[in-house]
PyMOL Python script that loads the backbone (N, CA, C, O; Angstrom):
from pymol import cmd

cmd.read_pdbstr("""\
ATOM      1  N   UNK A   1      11.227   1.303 -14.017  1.00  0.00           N
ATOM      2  CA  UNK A   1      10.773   0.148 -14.771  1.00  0.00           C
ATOM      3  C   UNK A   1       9.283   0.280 -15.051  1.00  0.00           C
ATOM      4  O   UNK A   1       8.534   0.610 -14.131  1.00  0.00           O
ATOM      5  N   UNK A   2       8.837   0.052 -16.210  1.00  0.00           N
ATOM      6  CA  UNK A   2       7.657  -0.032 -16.735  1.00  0.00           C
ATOM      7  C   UNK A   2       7.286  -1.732 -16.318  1.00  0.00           C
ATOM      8  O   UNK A   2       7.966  -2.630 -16.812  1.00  0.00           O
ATOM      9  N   UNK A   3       6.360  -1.977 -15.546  1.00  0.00           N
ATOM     10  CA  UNK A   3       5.580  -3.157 -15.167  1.00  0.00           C
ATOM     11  C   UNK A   3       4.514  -3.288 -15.694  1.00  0.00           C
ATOM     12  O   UNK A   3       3.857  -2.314 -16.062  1.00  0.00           O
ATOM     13  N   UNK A   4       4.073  -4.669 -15.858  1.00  0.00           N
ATOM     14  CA  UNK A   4       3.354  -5.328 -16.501  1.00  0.00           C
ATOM     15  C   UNK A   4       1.677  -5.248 -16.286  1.00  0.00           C
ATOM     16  O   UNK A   4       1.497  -6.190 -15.514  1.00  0.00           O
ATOM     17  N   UNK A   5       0.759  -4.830 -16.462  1.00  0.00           N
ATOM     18  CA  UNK A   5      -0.358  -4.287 -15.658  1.00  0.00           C
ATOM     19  C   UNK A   5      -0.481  -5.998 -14.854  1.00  0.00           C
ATOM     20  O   UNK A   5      -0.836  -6.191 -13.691  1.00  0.00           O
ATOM     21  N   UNK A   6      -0.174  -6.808 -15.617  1.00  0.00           N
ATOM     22  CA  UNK A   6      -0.926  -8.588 -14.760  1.00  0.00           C
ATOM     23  C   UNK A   6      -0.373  -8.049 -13.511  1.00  0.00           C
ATOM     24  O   UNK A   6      -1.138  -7.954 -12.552  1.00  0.00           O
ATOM     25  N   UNK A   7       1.058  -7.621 -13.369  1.00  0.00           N
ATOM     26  CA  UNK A   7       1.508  -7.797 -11.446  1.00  0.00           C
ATOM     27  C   UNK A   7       0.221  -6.929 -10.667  1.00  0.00           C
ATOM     28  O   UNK A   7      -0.205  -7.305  -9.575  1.00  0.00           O
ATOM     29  N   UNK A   8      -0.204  -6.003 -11.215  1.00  0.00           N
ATOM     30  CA  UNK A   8      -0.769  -4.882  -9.949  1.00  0.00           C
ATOM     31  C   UNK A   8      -2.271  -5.976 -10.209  1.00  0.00           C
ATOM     32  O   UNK A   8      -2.986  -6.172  -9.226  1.00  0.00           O
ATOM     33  N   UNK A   9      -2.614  -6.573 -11.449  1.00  0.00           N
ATOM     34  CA  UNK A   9      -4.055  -7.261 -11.050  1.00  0.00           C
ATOM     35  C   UNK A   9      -3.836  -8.356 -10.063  1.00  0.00           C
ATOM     36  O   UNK A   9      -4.542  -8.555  -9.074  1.00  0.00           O
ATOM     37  N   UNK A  10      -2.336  -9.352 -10.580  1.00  0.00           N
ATOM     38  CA  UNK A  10      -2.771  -9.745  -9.159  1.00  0.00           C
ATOM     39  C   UNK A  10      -2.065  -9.741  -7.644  1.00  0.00           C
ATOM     40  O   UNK A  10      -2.171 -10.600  -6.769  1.00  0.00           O
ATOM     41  N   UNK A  11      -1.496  -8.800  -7.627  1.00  0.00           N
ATOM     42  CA  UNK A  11      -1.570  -8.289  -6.169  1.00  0.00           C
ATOM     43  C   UNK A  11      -2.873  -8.094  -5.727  1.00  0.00           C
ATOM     44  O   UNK A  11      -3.120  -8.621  -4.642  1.00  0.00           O
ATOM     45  N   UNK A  12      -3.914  -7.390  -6.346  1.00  0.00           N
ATOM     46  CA  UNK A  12      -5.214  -6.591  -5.845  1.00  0.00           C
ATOM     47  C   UNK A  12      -5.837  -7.890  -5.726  1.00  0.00           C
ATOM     48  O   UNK A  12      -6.304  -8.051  -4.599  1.00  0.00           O
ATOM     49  N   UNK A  13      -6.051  -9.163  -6.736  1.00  0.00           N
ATOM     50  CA  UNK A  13      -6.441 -10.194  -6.348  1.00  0.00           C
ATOM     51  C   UNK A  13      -5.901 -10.953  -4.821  1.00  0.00           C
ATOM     52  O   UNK A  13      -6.666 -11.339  -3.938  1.00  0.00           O
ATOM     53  N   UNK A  14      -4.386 -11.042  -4.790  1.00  0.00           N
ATOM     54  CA  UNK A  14      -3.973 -11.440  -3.385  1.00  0.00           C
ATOM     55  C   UNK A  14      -4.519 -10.321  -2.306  1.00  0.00           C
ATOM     56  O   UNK A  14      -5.555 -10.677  -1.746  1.00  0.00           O
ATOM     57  N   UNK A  15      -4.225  -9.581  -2.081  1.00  0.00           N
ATOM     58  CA  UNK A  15      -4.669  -8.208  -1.328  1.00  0.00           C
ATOM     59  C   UNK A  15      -6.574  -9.284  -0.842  1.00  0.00           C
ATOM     60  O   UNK A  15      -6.819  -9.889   0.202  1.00  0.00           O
ATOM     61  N   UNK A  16      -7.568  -9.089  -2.180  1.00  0.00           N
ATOM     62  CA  UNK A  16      -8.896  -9.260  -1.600  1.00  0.00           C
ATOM     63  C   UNK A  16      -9.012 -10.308  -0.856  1.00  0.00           C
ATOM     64  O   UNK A  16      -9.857 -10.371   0.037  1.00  0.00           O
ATOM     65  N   UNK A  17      -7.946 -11.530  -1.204  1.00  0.00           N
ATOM     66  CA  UNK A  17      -8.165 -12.386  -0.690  1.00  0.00           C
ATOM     67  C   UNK A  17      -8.400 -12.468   0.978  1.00  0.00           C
ATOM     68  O   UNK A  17      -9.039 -13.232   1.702  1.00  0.00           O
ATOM     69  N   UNK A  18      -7.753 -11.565   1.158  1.00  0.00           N
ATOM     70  CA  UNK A  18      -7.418 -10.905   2.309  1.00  0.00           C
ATOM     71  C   UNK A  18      -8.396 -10.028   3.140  1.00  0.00           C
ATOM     72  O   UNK A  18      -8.604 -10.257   4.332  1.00  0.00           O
ATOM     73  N   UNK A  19      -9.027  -8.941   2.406  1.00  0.00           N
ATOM     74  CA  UNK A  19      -9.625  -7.888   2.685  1.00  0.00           C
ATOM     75  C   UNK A  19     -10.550  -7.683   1.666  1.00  0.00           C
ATOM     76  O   UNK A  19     -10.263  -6.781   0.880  1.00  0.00           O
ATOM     77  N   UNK A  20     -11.755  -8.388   1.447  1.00  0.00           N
ATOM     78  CA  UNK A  20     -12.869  -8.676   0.150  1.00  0.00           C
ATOM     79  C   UNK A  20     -13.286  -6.819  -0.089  1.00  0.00           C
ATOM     80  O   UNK A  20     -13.619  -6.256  -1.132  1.00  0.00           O
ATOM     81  N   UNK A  21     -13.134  -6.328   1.082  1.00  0.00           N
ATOM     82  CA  UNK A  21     -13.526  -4.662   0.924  1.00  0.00           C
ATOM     83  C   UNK A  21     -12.618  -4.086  -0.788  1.00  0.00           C
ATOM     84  O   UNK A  21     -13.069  -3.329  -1.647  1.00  0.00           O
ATOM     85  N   UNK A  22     -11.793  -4.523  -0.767  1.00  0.00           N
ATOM     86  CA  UNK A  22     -10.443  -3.688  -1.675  1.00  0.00           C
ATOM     87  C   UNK A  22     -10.734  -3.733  -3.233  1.00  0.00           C
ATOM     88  O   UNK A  22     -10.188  -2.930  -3.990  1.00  0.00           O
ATOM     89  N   UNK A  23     -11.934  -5.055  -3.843  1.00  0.00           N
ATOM     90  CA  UNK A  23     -12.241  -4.495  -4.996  1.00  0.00           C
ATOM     91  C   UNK A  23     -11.662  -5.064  -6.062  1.00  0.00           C
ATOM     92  O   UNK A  23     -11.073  -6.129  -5.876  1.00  0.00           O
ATOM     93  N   UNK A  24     -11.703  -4.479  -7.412  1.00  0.00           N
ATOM     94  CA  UNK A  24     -10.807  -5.053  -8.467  1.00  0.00           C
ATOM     95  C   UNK A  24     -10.146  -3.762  -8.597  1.00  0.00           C
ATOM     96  O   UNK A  24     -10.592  -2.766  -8.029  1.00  0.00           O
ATOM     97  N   UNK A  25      -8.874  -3.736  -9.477  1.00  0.00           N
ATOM     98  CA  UNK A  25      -8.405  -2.732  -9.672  1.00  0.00           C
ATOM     99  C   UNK A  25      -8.604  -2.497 -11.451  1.00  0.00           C
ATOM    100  O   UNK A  25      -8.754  -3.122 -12.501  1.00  0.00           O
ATOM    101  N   UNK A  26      -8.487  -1.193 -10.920  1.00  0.00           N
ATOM    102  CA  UNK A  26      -8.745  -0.015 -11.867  1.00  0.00           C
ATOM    103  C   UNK A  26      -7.195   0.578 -12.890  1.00  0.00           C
ATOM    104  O   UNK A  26      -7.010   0.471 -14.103  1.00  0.00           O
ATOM    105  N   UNK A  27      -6.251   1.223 -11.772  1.00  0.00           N
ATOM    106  CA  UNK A  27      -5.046   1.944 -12.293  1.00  0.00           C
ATOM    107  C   UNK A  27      -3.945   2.361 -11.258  1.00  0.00           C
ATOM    108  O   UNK A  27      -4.231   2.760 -10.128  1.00  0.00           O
ATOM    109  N   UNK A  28      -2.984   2.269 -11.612  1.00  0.00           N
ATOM    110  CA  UNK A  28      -2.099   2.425 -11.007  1.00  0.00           C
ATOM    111  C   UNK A  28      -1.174   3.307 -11.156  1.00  0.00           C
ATOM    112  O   UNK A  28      -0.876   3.496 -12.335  1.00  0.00           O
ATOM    113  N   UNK A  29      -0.457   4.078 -10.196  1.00  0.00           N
ATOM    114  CA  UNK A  29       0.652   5.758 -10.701  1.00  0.00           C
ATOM    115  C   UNK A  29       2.006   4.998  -9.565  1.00  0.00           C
ATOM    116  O   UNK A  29       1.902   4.215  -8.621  1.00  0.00           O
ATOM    117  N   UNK A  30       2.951   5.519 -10.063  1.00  0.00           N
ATOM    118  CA  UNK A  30       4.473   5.658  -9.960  1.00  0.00           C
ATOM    119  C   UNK A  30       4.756   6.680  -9.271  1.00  0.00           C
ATOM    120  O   UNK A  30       4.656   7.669  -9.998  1.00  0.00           O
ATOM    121  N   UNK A  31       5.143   7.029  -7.951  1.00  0.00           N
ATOM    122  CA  UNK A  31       5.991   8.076  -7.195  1.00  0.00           C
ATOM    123  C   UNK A  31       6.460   8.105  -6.008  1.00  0.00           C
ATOM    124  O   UNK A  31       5.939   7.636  -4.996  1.00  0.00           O
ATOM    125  N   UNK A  32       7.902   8.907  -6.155  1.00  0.00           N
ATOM    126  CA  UNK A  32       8.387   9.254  -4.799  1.00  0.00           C
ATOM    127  C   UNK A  32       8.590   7.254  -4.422  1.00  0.00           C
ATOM    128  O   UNK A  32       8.379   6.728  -3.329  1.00  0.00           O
ATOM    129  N   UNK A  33       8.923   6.727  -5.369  1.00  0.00           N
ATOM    130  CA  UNK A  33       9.203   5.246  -4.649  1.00  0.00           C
ATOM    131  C   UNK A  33       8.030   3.997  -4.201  1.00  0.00           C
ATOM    132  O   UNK A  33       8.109   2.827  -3.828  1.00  0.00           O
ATOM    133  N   UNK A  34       6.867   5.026  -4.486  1.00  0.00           N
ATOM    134  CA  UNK A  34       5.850   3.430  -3.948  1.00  0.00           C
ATOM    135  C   UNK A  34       4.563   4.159  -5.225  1.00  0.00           C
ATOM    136  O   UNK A  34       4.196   5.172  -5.820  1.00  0.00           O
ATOM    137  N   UNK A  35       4.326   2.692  -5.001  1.00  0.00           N
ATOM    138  CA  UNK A  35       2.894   2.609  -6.652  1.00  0.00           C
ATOM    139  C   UNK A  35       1.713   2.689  -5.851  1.00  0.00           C
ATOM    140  O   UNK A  35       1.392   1.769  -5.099  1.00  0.00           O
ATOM    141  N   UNK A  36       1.156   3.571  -5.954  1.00  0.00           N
ATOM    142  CA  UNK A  36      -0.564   3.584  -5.469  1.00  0.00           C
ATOM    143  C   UNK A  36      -1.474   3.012  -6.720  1.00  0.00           C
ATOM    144  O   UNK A  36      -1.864   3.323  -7.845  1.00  0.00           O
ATOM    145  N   UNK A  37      -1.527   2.176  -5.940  1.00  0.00           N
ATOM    146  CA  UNK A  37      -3.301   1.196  -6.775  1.00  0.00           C
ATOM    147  C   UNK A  37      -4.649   1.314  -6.845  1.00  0.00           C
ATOM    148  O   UNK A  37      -5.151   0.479  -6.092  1.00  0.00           O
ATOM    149  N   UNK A  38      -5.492   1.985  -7.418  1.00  0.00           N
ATOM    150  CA  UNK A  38      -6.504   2.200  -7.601  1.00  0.00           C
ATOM    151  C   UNK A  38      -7.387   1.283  -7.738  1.00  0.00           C
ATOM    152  O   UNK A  38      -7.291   0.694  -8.814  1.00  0.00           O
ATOM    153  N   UNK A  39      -8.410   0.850  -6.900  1.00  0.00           N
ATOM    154  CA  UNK A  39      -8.881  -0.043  -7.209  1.00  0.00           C
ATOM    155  C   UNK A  39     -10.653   0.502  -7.117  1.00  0.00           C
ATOM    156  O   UNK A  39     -11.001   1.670  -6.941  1.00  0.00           O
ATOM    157  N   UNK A  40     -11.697  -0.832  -7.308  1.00  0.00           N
ATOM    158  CA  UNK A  40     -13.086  -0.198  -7.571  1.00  0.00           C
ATOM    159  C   UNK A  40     -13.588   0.579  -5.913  1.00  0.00           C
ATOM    160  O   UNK A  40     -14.319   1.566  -5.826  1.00  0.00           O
ATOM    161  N   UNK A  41     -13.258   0.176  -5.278  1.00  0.00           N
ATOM    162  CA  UNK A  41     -13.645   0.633  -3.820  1.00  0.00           C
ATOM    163  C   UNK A  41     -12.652   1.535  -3.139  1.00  0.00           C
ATOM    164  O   UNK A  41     -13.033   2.077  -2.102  1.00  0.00           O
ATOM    165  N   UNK A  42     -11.481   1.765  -3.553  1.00  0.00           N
ATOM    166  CA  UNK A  42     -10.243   3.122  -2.792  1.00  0.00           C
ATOM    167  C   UNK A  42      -9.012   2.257  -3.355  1.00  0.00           C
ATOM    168  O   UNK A  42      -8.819   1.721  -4.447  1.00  0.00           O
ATOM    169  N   UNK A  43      -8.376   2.321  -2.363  1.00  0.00           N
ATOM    170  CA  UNK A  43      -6.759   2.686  -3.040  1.00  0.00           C
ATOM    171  C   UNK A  43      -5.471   1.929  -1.934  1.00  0.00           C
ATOM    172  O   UNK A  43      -5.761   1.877  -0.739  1.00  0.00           O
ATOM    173  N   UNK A  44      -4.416   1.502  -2.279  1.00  0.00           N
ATOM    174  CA  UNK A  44      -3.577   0.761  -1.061  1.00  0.00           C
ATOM    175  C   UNK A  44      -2.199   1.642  -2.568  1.00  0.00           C
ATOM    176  O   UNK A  44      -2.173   1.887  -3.774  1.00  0.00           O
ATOM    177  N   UNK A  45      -1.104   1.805  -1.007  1.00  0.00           N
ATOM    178  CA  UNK A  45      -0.132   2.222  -1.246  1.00  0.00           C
ATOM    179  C   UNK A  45       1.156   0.845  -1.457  1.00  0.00           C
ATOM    180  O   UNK A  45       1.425   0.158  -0.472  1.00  0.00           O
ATOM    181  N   UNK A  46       1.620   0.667  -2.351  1.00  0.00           N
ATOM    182  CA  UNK A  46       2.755  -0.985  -2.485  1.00  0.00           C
ATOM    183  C   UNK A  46       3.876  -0.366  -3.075  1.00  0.00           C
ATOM    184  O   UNK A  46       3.888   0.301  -4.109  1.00  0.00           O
ATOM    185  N   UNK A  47       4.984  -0.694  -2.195  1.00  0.00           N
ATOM    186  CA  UNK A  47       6.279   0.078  -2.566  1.00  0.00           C
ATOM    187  C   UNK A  47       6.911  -0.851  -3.801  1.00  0.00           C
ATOM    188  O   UNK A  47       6.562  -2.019  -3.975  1.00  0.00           O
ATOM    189  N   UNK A  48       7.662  -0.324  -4.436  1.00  0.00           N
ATOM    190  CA  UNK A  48       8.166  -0.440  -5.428  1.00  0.00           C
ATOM    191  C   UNK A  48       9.096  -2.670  -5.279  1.00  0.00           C
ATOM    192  O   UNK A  48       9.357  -3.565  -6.083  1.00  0.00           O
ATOM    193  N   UNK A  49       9.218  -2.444  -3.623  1.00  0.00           N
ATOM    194  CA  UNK A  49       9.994  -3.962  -3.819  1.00  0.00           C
ATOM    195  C   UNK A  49       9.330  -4.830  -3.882  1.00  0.00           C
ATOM    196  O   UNK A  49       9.649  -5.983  -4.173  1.00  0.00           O
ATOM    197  N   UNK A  50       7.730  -4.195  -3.476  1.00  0.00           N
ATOM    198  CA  UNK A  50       6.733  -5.151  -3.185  1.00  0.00           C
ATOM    199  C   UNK A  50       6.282  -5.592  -4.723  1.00  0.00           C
ATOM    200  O   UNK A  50       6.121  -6.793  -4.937  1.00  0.00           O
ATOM    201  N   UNK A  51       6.066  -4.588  -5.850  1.00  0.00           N
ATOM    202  CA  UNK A  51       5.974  -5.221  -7.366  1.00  0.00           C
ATOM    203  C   UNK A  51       7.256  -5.952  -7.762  1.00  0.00           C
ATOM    204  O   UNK A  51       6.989  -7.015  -8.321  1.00  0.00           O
ATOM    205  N   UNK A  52       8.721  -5.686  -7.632  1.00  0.00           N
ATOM    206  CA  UNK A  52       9.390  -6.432  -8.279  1.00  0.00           C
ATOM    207  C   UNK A  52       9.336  -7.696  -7.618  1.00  0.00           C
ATOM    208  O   UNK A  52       9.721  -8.623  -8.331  1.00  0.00           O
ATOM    209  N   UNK A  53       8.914  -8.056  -6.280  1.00  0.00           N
ATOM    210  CA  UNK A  53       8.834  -9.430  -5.937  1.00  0.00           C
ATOM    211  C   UNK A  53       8.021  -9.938  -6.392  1.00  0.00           C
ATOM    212  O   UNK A  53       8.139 -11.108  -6.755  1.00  0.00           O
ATOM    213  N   UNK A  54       6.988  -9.301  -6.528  1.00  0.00           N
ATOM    214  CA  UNK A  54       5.338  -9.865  -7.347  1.00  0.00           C
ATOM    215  C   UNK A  54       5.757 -10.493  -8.690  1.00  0.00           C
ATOM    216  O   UNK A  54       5.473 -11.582  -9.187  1.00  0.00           O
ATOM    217  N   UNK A  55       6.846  -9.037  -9.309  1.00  0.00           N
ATOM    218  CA  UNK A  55       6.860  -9.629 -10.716  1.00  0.00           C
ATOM    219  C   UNK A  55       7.498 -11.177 -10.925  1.00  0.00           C
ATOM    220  O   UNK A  55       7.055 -12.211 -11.426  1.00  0.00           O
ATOM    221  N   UNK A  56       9.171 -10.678 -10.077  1.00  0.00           N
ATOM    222  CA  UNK A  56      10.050 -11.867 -10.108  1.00  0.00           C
ATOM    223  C   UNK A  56      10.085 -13.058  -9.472  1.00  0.00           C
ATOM    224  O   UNK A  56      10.662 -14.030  -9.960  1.00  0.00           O
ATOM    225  N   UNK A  57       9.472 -13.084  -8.329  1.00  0.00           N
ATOM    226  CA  UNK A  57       9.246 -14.348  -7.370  1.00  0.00           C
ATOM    227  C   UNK A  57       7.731 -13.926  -6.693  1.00  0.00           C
ATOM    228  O   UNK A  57       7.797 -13.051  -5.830  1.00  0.00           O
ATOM    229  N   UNK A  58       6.651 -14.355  -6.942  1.00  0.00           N
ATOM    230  CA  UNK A  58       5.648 -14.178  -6.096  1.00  0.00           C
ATOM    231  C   UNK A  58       5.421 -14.619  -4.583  1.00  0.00           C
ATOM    232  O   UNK A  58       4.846 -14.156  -3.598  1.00  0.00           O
ATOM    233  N   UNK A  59       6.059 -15.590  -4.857  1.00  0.00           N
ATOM    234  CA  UNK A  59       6.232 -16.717  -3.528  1.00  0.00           C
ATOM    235  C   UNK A  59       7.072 -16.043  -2.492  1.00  0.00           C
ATOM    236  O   UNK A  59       7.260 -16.797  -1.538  1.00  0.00           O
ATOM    237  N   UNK A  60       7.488 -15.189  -2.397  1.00  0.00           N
ATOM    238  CA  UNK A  60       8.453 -14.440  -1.932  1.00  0.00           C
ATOM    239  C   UNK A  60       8.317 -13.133  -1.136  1.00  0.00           C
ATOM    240  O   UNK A  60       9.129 -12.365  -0.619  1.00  0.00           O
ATOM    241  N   UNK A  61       6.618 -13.188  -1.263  1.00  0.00           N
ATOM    242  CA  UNK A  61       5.984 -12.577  -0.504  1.00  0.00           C
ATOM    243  C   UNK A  61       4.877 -13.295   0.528  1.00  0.00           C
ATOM    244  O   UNK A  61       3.843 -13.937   0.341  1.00  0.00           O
ATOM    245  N   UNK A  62       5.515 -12.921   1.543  1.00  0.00           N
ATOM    246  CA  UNK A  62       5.153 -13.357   2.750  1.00  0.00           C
ATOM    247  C   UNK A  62       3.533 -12.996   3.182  1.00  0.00           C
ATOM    248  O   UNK A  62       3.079 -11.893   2.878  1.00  0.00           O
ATOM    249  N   UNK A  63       2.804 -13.865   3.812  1.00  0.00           N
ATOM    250  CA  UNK A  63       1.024 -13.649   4.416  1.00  0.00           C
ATOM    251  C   UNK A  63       1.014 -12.701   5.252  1.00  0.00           C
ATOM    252  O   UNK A  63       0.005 -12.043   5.507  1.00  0.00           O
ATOM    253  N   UNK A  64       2.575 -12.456   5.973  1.00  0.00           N
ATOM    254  CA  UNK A  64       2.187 -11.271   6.599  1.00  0.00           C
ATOM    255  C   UNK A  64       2.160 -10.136   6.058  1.00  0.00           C
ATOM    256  O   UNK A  64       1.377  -9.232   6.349  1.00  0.00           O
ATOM    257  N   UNK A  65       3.304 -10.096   4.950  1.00  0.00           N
ATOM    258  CA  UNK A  65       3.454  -8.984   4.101  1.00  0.00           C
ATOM    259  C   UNK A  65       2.146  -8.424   3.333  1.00  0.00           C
ATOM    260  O   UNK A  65       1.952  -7.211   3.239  1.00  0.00           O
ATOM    261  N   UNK A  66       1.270  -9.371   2.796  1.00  0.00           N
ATOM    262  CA  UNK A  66       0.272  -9.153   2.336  1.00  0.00           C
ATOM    263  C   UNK A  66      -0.669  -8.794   3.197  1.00  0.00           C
ATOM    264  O   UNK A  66      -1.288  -7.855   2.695  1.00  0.00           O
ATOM    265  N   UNK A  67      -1.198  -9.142   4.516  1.00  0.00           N
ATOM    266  CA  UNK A  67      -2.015  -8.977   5.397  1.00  0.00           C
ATOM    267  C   UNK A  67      -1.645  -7.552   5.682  1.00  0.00           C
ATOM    268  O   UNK A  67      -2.435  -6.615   5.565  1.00  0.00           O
ATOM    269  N   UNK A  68      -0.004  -7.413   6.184  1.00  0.00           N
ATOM    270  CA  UNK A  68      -0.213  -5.840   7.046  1.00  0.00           C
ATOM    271  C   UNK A  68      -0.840  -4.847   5.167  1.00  0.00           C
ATOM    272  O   UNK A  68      -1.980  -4.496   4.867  1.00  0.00           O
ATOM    273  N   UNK A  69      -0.247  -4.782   4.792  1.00  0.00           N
ATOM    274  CA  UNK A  69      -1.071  -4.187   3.290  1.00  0.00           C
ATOM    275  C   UNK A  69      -2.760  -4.007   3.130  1.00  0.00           C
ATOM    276  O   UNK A  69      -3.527  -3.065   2.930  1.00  0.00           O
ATOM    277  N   UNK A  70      -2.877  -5.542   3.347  1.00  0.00           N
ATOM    278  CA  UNK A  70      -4.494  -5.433   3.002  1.00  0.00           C
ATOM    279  C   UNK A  70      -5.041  -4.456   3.958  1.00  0.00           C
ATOM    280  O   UNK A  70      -5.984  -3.687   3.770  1.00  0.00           O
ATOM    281  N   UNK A  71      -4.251  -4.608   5.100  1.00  0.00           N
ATOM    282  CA  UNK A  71      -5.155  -3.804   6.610  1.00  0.00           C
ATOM    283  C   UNK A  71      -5.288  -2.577   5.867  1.00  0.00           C
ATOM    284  O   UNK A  71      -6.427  -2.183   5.617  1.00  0.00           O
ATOM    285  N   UNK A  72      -4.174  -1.839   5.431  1.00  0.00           N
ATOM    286  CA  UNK A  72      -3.965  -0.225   5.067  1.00  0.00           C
ATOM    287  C   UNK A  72      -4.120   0.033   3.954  1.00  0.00           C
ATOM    288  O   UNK A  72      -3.286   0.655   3.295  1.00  0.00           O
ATOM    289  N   UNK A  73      -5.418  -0.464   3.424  1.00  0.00           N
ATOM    290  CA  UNK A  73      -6.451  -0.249   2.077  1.00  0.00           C
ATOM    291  C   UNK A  73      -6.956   0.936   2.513  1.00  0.00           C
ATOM    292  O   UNK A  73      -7.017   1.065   3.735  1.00  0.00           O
ATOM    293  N   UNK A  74      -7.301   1.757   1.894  1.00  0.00           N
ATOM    294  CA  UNK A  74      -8.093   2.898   2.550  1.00  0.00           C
ATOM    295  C   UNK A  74      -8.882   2.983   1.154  1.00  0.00           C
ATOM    296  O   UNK A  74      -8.419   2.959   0.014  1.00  0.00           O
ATOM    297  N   UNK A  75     -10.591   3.119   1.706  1.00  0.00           N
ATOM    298  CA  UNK A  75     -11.461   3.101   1.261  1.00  0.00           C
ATOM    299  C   UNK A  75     -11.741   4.803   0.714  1.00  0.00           C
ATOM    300  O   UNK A  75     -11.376   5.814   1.315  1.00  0.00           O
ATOM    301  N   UNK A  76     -12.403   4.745  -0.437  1.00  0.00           N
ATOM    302  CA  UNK A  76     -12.863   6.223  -0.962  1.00  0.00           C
ATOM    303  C   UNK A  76     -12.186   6.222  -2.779  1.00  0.00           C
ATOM    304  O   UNK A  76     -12.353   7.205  -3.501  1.00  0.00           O
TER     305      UNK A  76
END
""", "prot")
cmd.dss("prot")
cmd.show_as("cartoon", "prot")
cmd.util.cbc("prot")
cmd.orient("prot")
């Protein structure tokens, strides 16, 4: 599925909310099952169920779900 660039902006928006380190985002690639997000400060790995929930139900993602994520931003 081709996604909408709004889902990955605002995941990266939910994400900072979280972890102000993580930035705005930049771009995003498709593989092997999970979308790596590029953002102005490094990069977080979000598997593929994690955008279709974004797209189709946002609410549907859980604070923890987002928190363990924000933790495993990796900077660079």
């Amino acid at each position: 599925m081709n996604y909408p660039v709004f889902i990955f902006h605002e995941l990266v928006l939910r994400f900072s909310d979280i972890n102000r380190e993580i930035g705005k985002y930049i771009s995003s690639t498709v593989e092997n099952g999970e979308c790596l997000i590029n953002t102005t400060t490094g990069h977080i790995k979000v598997a593929l169920t994690m955008l279709e929930k974004q797209y189709n139900n946002p609410r549907s993602i859980s604070k923890e779900e987002l928190q363990q994520l924000a933790t495993e931003f990796e900077i660079g």
